[in-house]
KELUM-138834 format. One line per field, with one value per residue (C-alpha): residue number from 1; residue in three letters; chain; x, y, z. Coordinates in nm, 4 decimals. Layout:
pos: NUM	...
code: ALA	...
unit: A	...
u: X	...
v: Y	...
w: Z	...
END
This chain:
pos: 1	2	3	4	5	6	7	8	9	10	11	12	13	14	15	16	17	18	19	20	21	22	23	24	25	26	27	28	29	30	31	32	33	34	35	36	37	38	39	40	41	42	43	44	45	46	47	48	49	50	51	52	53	54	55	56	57	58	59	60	61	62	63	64	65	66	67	68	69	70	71	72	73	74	75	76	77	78	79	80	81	82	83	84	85	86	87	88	89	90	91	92	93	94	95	96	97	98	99	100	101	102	103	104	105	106	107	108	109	110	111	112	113	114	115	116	117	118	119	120	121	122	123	124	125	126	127	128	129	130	131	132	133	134	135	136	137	138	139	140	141	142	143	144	145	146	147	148	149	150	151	152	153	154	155	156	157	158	159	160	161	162	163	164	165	166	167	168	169
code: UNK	UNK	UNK	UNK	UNK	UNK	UNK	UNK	UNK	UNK	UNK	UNK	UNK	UNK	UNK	UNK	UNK	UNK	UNK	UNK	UNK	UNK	UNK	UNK	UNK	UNK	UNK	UNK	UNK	UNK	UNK	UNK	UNK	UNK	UNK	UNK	UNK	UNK	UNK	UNK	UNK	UNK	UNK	UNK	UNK	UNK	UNK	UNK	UNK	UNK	UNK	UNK	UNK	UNK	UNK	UNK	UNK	UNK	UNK	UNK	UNK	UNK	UNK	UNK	UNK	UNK	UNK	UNK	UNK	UNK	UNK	UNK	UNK	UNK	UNK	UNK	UNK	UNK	UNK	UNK	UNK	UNK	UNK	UNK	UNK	UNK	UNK	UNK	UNK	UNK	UNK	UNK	UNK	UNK	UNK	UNK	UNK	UNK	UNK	UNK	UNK	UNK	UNK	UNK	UNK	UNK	UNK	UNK	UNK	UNK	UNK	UNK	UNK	UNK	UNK	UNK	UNK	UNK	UNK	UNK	UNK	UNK	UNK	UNK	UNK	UNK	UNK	UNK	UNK	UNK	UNK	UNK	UNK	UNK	UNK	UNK	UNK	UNK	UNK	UNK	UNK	UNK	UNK	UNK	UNK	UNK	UNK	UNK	UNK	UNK	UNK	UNK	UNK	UNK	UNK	UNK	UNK	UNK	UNK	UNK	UNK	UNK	UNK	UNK	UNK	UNK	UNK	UNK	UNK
unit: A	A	A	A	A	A	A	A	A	A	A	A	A	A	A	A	A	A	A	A	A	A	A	A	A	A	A	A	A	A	A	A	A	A	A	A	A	A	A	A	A	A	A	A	A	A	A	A	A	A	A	A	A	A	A	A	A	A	A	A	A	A	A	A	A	A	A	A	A	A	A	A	A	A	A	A	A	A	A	A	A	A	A	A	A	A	A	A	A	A	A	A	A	A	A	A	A	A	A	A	A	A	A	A	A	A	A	A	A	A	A	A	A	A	A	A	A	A	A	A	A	A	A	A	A	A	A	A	A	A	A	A	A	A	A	A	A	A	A	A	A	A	A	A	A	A	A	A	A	A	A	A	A	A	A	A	A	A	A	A	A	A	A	A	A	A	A	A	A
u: 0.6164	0.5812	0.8934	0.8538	0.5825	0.7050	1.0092	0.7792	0.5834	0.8932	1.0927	0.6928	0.6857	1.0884	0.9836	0.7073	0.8572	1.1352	0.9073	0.7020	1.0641	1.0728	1.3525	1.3912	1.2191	1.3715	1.6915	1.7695	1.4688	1.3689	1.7108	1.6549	1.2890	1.3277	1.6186	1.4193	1.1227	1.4262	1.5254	1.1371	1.0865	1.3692	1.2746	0.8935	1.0220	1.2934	1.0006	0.7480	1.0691	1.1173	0.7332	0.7035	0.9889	0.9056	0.5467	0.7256	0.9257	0.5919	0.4014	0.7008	0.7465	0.4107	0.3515	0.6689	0.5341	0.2238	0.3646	0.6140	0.2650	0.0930	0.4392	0.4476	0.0197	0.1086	0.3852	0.2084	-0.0063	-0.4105	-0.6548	-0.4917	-0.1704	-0.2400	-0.4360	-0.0800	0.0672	0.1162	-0.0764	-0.0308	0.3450	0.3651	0.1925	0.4289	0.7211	0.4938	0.7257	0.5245	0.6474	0.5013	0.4573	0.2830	0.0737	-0.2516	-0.5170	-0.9039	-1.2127	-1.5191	-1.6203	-1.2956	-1.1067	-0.7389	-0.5567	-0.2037	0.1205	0.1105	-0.2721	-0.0820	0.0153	-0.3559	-0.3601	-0.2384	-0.3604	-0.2518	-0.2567	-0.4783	-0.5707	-0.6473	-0.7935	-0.7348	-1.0817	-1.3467	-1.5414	-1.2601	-1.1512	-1.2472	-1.0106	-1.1650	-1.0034	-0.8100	-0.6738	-0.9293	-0.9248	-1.2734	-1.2670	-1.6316	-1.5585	-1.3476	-1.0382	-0.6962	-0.6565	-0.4266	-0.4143	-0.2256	-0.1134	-0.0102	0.1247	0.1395	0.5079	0.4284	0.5545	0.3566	0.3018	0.1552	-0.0540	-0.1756	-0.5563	-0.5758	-1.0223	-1.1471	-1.4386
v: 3.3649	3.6672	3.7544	3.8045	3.9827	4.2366	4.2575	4.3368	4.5674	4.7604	4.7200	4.8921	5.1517	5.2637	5.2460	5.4235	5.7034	5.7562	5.7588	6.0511	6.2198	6.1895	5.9085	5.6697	5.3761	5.1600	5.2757	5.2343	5.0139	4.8137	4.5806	4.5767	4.4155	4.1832	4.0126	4.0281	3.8794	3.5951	3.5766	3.5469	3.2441	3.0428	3.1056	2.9334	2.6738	2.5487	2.6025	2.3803	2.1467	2.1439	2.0889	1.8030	1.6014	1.6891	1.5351	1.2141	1.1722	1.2349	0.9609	0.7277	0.7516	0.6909	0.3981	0.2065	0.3346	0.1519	-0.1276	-0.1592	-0.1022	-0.4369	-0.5996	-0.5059	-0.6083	-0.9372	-1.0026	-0.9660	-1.2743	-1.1966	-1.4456	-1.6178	-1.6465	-1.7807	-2.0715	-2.1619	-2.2382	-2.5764	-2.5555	-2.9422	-2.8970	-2.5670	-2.8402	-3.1239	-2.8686	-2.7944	-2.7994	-2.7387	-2.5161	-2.2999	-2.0328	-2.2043	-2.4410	-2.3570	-2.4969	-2.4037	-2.4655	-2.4937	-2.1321	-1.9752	-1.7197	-1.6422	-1.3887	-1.5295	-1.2924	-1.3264	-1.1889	-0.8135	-0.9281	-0.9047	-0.5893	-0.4423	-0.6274	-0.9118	-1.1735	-1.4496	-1.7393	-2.1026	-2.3004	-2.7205	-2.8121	-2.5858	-2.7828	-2.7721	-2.3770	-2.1158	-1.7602	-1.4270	-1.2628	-1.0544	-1.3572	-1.4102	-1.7802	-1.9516	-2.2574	-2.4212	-2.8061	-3.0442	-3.2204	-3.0731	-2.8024	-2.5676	-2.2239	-2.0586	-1.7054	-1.5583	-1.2086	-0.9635	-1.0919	-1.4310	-1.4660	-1.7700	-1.8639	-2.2029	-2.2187	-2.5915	-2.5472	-2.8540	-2.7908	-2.9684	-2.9808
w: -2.0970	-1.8913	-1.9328	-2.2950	-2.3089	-2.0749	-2.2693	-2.5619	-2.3905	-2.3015	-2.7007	-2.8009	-2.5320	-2.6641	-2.9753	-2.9497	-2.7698	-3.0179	-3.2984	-3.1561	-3.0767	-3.4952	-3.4688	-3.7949	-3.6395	-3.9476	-3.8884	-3.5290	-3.3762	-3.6306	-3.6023	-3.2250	-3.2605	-3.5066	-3.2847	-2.9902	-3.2119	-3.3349	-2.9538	-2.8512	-3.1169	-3.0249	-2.6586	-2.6982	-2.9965	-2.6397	-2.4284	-2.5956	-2.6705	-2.2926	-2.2167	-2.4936	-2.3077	-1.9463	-2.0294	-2.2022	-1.8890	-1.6827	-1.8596	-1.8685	-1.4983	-1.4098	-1.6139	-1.5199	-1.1067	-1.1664	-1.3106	-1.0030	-0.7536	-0.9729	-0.9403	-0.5665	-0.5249	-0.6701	-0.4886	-0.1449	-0.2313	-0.3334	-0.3137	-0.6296	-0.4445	-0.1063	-0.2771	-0.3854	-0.0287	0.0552	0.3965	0.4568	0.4001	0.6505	0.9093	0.8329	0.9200	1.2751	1.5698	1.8769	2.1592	2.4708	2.1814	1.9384	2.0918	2.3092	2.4822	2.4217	2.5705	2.3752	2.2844	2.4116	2.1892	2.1539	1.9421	1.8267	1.7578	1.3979	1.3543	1.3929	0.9952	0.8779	1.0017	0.6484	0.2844	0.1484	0.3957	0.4823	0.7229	0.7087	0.9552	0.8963	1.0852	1.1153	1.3068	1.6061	1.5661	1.3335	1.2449	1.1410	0.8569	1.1521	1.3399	1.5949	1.6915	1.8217	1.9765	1.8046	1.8924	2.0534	1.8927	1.7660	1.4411	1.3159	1.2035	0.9621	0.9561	0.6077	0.6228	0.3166	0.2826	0.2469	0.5846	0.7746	1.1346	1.2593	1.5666	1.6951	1.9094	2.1544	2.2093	2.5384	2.6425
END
């Protein structure tokens, strides 16, 4: 857009100057302007042709991006989603080993490996006896009572860990 007016200004200042030299304007300049004028038009008409579509691609792109981000959100398992796990099948499938398997005292704590997945959103923990262990929302085990119980670790993935508590006294 600057460059057309600055073209303009220049066509005006030329002919300007030639008609105070007493130059027939109609004659010489007058074909000049009105193609630059033409040339000006068509320029603006591709322009605003070029803004109209740039702005449909804009809105196009942004609406299929934040369709993809709720696609992405509800893949990573809300609240709605984790009530969907089968947590009494992911403890039928427990096989206990030295890294899975831990023994508590009565108001001992204990972080497991997979807590680092609540770190980001999305994920979510279950606990199948409260009364034996509790887990904070970041993975942080409390032994509360005696008896056995296990915790569940759901990363944003859907990704699970299982962790057996044996409480003592």
């Amino acid at each position: 857009m600057k460059k057309t007016v600055k073209i303009l200004a220049i066509i005006f200042a030329i002919a300007m100057a030639l008609s105070l030299t007493g130059c027939d304007i109609d004659k010489h300049i007058k074909p000049t302007l009105d193609k630059a004028s033409s040339v000006i038009d068509h320029a603006t008409e591709k322009q605003d042709e070029l803004l109209d579509h740039a702005t449909q691609q804009q809105d196009s792109l942004l609406e299929h991006g934040m369709q993809m981000q709720q696609d992405i959100l509800n893949g990573l398992g809300g609240n709605d989603k984790d009530k969907e796990l089968d947590y009494d099948a992911i403890i039928d499938s427990f096989v206990p080993d030295s890294l899975n398997t831990f023994e508590l005292s009565v108001g001992d704590t204990h972080k497991p490996n997979a807590a680092v997945w609540l770190q980001g959103s999305g994920g979510a923990v279950y606990s199948s006896d409260e009364s034996v262990v509790t887990v904070t929302e970041l993975g942080k085990v409390t032994a509360v009572g005696q008896g056995s119980a296990y915790v569940i670790i759901v990363g944003g993935g859907r990704m699970n860990a299982c962790y057996r508590y044996d409480v003592v006294g």
